[in-house]
C-alpha positions in Angstrom: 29.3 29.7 2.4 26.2 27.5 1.5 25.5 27.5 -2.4 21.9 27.7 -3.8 21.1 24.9 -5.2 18.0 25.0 -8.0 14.8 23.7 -7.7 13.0 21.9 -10.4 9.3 21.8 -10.1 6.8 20.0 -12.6 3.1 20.9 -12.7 1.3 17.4 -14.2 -2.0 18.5 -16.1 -1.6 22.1 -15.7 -4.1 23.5 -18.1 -4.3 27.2 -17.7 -3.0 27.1 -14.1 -0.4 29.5 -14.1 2.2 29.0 -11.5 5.7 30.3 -12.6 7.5 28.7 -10.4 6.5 24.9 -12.0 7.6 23.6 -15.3 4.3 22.3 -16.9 3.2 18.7 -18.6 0.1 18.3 -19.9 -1.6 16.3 -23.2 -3.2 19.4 -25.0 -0.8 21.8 -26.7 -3.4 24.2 -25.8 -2.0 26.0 -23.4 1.9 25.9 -24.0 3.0 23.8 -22.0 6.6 23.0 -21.1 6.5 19.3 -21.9 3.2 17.8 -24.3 2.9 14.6 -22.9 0.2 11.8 -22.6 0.9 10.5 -18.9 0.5 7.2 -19.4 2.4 6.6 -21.8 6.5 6.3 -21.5 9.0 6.7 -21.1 8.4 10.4 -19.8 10.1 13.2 -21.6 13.0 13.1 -19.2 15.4 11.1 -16.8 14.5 9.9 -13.2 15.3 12.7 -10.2 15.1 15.7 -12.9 12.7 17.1 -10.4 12.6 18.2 -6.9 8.7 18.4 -6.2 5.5 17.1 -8.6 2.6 18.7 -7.9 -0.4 16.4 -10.0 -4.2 17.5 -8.9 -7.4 17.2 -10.5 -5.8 14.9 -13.1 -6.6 10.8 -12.3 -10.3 11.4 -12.9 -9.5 11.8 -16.7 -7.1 8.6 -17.2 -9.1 5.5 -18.3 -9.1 2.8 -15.6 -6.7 0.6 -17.2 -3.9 2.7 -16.6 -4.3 2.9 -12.9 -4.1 -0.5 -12.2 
C-alpha cells in the first residue's frame, strides 16, 4: 500500500491570483495572503524544504536591482 504523501505549494507574489491549490506570499496584505512577506528580506517566514514546488511569475520586475545581484 503506497501512502499519500502532501504536497506543499507556495505562490510568490500572488496578488489576486487565485489558485487553491498554492499557499500564497506576497508584500501587500491586500489580498490575504497566507504569508505577508517582503522577498528580499530574511530569513523567510519558514524553514528550508517546507515546500514541494514555488511557482514565482511576474514578480523580479518590481524588486530594486540591488537585490538581484
Amino acid at each position: 500500500m503506497v501512502t499519500a504523501v502532501a504536497v506543499r505549494k507556495l505562490n510568490i507574489g500572488a496578488g489576486a491570483e487565485e489558485a487553491p491549490e498554492y499557499e500564497t506570499m506576497d508584500i501587500s496584505p491586500a489580498h490575504h495572503p497566507d504569508f505577508q512577506h517582503d522577498i528580499t528580506q530574511t530569513p523567510w517566514p519558514f524553514d528550508d524544504e517546507t515546500f514541494d514546488e514555488v511557482r514565482c511569475a511576474h514578480v523580479l520586475e518590481h524588486i530594486e536591482r540591488q537585490h538581484l545581484i
